[in-house]
C-alpha positions in Angstrom: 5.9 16.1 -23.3 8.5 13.2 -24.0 11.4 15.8 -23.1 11.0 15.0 -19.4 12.4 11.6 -20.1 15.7 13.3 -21.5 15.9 13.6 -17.4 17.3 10.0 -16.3 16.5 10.0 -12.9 12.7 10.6 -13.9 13.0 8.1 -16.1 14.5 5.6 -13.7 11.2 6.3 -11.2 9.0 5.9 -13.9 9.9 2.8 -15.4 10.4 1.4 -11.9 6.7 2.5 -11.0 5.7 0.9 -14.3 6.9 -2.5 -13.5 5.8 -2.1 -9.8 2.2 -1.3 -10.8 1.9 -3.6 -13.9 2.8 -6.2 -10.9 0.3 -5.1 -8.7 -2.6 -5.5 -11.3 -1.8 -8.8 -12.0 -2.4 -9.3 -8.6 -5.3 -6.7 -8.2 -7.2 -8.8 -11.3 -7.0 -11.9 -10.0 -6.9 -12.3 -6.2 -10.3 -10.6 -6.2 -11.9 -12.4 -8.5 -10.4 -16.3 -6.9 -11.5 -14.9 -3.5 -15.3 -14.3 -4.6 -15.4 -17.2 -6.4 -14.1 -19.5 -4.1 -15.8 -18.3 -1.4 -19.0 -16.3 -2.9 -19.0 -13.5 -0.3 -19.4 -10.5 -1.1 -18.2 -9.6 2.4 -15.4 -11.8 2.0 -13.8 -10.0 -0.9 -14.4 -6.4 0.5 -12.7 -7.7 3.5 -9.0 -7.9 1.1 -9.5 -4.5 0.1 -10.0 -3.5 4.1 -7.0 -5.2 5.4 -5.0 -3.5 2.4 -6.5 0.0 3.7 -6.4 -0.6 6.7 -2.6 0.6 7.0 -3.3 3.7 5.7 -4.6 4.9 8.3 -3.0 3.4 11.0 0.2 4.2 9.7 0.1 6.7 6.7 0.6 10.0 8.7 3.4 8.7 10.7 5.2 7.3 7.9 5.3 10.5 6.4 7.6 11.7 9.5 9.7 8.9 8.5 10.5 9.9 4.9 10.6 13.8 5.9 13.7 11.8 8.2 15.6 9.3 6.0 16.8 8.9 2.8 14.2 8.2 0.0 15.5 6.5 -2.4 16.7 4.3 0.0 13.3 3.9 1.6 11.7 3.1 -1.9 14.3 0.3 -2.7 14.2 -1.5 0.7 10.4 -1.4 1.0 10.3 -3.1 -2.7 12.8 -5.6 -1.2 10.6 -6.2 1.9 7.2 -6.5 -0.4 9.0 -9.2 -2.1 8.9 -11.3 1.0 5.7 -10.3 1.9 4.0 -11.6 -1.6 6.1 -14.5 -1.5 3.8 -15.4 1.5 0.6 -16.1 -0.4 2.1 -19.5 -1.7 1.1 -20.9 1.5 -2.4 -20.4 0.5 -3.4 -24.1 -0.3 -7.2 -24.1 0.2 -10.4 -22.0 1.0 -9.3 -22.6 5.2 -5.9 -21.0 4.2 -7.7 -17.8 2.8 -7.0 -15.7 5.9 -3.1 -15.7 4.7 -4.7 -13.4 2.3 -5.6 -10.8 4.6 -2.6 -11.0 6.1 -0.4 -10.1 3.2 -3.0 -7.3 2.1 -2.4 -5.4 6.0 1.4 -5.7 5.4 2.2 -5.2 1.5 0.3 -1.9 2.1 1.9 -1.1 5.6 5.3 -1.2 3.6 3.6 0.9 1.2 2.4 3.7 3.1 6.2 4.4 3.3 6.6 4.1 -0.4 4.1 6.6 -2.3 5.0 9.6 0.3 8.7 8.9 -0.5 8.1 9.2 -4.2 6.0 12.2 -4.2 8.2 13.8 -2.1 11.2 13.3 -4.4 9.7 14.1 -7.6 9.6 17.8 -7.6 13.7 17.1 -6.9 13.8 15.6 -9.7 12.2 17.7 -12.8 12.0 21.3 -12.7 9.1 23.0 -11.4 7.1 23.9 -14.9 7.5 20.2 -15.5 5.9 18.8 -12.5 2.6 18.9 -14.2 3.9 16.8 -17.1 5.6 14.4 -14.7 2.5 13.7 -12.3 0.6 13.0 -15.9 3.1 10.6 -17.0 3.5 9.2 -13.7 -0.6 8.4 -13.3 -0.2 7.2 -17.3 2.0 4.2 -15.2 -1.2 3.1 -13.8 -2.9 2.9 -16.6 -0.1 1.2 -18.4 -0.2 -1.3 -16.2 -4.1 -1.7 -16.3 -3.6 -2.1 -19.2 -1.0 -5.3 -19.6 -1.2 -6.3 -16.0 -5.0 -7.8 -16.4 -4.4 -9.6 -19.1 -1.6 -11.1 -17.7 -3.4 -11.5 -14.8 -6.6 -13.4 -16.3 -4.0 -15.7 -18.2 -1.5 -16.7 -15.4 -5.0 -17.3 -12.8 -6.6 -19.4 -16.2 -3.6 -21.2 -16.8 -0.7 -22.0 -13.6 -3.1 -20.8 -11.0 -2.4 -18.6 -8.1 1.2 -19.2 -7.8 2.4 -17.7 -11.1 0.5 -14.8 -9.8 2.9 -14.1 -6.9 5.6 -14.7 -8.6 4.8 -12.1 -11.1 4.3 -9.4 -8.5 6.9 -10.3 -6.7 9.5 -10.5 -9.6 7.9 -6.6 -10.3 9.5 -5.5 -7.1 12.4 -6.9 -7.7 13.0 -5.3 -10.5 11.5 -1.7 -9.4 14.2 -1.8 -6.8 17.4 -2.7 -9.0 16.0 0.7 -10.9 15.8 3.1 -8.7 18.8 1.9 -7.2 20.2 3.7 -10.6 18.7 6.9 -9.3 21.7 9.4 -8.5 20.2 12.2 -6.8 23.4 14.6 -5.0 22.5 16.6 -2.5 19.5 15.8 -2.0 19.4 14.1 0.7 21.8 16.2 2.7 19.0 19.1 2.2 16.1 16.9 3.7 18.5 16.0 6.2 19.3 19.3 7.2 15.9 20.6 7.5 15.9 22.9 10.9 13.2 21.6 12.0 13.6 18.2 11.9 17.3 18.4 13.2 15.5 20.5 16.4 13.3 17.9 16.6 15.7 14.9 16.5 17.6 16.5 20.1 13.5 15.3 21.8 12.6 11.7 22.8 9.2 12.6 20.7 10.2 13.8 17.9 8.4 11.7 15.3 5.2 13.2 17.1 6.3 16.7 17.0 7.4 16.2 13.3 3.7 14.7 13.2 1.6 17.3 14.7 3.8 19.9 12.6 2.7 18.2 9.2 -0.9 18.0 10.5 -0.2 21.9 11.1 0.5 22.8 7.8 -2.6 21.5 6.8 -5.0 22.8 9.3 -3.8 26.4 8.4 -3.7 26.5 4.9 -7.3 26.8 3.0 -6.2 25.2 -0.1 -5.0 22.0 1.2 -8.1 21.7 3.7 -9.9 22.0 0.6 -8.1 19.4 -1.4 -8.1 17.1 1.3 -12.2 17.2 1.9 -12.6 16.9 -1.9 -10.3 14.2 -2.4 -11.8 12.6 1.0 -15.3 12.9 -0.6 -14.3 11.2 -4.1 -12.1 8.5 -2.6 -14.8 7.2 -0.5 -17.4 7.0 -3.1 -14.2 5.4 -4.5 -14.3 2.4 -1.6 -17.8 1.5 -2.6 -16.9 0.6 -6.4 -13.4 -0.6 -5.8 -15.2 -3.4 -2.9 -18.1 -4.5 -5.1 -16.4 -4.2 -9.1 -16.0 -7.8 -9.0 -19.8 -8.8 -7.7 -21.1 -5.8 -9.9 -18.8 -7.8 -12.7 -19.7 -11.2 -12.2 -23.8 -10.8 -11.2 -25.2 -7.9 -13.1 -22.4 -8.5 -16.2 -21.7 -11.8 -15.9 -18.4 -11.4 -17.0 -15.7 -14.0 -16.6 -12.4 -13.4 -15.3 -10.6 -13.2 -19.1 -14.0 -10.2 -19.5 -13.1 -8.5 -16.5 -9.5 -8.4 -17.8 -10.3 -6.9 -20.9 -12.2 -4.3 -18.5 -9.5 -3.3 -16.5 -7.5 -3.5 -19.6 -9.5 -0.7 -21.7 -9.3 1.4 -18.4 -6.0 1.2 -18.9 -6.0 2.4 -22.2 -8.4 5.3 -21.6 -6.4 6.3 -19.2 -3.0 5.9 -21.7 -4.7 8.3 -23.8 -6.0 10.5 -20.9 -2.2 10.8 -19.9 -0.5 11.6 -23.1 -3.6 14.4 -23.6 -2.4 15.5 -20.1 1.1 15.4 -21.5 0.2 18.1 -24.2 -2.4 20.7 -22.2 -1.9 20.3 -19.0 0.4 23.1 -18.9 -2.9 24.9 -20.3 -5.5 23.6 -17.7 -5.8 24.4 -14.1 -5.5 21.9 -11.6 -9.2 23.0 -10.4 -10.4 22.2 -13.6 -8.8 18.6 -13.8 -10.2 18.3 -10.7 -13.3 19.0 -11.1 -14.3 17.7 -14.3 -12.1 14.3 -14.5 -14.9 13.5 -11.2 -18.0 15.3 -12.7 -17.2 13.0 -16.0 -16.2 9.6 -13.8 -19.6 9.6 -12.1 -21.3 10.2 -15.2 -19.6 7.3 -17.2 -19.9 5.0 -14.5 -23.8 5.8 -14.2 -24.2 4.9 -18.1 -22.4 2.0 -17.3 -24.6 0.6 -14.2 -27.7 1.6 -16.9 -26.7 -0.3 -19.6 -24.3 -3.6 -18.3 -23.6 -5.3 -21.6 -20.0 -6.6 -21.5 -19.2 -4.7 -24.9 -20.6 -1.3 -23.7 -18.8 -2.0 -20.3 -16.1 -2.1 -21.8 -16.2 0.5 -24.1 -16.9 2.9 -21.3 -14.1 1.1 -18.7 -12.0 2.9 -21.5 -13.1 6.1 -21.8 -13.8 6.5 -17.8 -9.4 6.4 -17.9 -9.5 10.0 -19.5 -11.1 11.9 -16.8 -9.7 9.3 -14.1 -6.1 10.1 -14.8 -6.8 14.4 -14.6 -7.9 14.0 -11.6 -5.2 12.4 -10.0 -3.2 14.5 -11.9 -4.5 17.4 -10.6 -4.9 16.2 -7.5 -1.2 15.0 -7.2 0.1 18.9 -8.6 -1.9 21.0 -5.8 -0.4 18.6 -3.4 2.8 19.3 -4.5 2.4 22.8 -5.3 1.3 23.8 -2.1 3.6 22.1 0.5 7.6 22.7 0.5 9.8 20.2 0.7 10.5 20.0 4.5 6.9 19.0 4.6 6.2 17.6 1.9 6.4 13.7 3.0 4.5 14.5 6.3 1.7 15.7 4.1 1.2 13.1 1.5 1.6 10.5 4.7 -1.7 12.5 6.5 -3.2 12.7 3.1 -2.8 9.0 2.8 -4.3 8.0 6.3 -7.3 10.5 5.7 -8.3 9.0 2.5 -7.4 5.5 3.6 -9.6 6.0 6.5 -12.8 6.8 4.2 -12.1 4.2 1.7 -12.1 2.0 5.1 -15.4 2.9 5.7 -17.0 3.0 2.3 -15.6 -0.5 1.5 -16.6 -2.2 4.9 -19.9 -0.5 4.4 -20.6 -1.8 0.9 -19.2 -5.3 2.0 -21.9 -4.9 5.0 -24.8 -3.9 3.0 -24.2 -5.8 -0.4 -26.9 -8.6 0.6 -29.3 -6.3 1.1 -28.7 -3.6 -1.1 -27.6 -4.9 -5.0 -24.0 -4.2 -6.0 -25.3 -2.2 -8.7 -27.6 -0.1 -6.6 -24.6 1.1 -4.3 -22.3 1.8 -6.9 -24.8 4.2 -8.3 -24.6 5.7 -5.3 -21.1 5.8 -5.6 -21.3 7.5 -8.7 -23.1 10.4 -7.4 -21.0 11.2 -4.6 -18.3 11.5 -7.2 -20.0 13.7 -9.3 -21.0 16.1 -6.2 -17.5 16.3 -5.2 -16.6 17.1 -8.8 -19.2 19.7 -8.2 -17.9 21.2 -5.0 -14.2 21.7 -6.3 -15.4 23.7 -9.1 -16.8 25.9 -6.6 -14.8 25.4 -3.2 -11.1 25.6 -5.2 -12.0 28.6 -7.0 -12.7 30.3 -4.4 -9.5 29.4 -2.6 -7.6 30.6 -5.7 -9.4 33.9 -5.5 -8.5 34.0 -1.8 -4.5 33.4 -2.3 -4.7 35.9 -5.1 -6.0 38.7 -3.0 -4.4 38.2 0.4 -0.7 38.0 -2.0 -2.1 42.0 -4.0 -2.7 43.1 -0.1 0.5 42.1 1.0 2.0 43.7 -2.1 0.5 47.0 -1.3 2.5 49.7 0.8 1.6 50.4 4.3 
């Protein structure tokens, strides 16, 4: 498992998407949590989470077109030099009327990333050999729970202590330093194959070609089974997904009662569940299919988060915060692999940009819909709902994926056999 960091340039990405995400959830801890308690609305804090999905799917899929085009390593570093800038913004947040600056930094930190994560799963399978690329999407969701679990803390101390301000310094001091990193990231040739692609250089002699780059990512995934799957499972999860991400902090803070140090340590122990989740997906991942990670890692989230909801004592909470990592992290994992797997590399941007915008859209909905109806439904009652909607998509991709598998295995022996 640790060989894969004997390759440099993985190591580079990881470490810079360490750094990057242990920023973000210093920011992700505590912005929340200040906007609900200065303004007490639940509506109000969902409407964060909106404007940061919100260029997903306005802009995922075509930004996709855009990494398939340029260089992306460049795009990673100058879109962490540009979210520098962009956080830097929230100092001018001086009071409860300035609040709307929030918002604002949300819609564009995320714009600039909706360039980002296509351009780095695009360029990992580059980077590590093929029979490693489950290893490396395992290590590379393990970041996000590394980062849940020092981030938060941090996060809960810096709001406690210097207030918002140290905050945004953090996060932006994260990007910094994620972009001096990859900047280290020597890649030859690359580039020159993305560039050479035939049919994005037939594309670049048309005044439309981002749109025909565009509707021939969307192609690929309209005529290929398994990634139609994938994307209605994923869909299906992630919006269940909306609904707990908009109302955590009320569920946290009304049915808990948790302060913001206690919903630290809960983020935290995610975090470490989800360490130990990664370095098990480290060892048998190789040994598990990524229907199976699938699958399961949902059936099992639902079910955690349903003991949870049943039994909110900050101890058990976070107990169970911990353990709801594991399954969390195969997933993604899994998730991230069939992606990968099934796309080549001229594509391969295009299709994490159109996967972006489809499950941005969803989480748009589910979060503005939780925001809506969290006065007249209870936090906790909607986030059981949530947890069922995980578990039946857990439930289909056992079936639906399976099935696909079959499918590709028999139409590959018929084309094998002699006419």
């Amino acid at each position: 498992m640790m060989a894969i960091f004997r390759n440099r340039n993985f190591s580079l990405i990881w470490f810079a998407g360490l750094i990057s995400i242990m920023g973000n959830w210093i920011l992700m801890v505590a912005l929340p949590y200040h906007i609900y308690k200065v303004t007490g609305s639940a509506l109000a804090t969902s409407a964060w989470l909106m404007a940061s999905i919100l260029p997903g799917v306005l802009f995922g899929s075509v930004a996709g077109v855009f990494v398939d085009r340029w260089d992306r390593k460049k795009t990673m570093i100058f879109t962490n030099l540009l979210q520098v800038m962009v956080i830097l913004m929230l100092v001018l947040v001086k009071s409860p009327e300035h609040i709307w600056i929030v918002y604002v930094v949300g819609f564009l930190e995320s714009t600039l990333g909706q360039f980002f994560s296509p351009a780095e799963s695009a360029l990992l399978p580059q980077l590590v050999d093929e029979e490693q690329l489950i290893q490396a999407n395992s290590m590379n969701a393990l970041n996000d729970n590394l980062g849940r679990i020092i981030g938060p803390a941090i996060g809960g101390v810096l709001l406690g202590v210097w207030g918002l301000n140290s905050i945004i310094i953090a996060d932006a001091f994260s990007y910094l330093l994620s972009a001096i990193l990859i900047g280290f990231i020597v890649a030859p040739g690359l580039i020159e194959k993305v560039k050479t692609s035939p049919a994005i250089k037939s594309a670049r002699e048309k005044f439309t070609s981002v749109w025909v780059e565009w509707r021939a990512g969307l192609k690929v995934v309209f005529d290929d089974k398994i990634l139609r799957n994938i994307f209605m499972i994923s869909g299906i999860a992630l919006f269940a997904d909306g609904i707990m991400s908009a109302l955590l902090v009320v569920f946290v803070q009304n049915d808990v009662g948790a302060n913001a140090t206690e919903f630290g340590w809960m983020l935290t122990a995610r975090g470490v569940g989800g360490v130990i989740g990664g370095l098990l997906l480290g060892q048998l991942g190789s040994k598990l299919s990524n229907r199976q990670l699938i699958s399961w890692g949902l059936v099992l989230m639902g079910g955690i988060i349903t003991v949870i909801l049943l039994n909110p004592s900050i101890l058990l909470v976070v107990i169970l915060a911990g353990l709801s990592g594991i399954p969390a992290i195969a997933w993604i994992a899994g998730l991230q692999t069939q992606l990968q797997q099934s796309t080549t590399d001229e594509y391969r941007g295009r299709i994490f940009g159109t996967f972006g915008t489809t499950i941005s859209l969803l989480m748009l909905v589910s979060s503005g819909l939780a925001g809506l109806t969290a006065d007249i439904f209870s936090a906790k009652a909607l986030i059981f709902v949530a947890a069922l909607i995980s578990i039946s998509a857990g439930l289909l991709a056992a079936f639906i994926l399976q099935n696909s598998k079959k499918q590709e295995e028999s139409q590959t022996a018929q084309a094998e056999i002699p006419a």
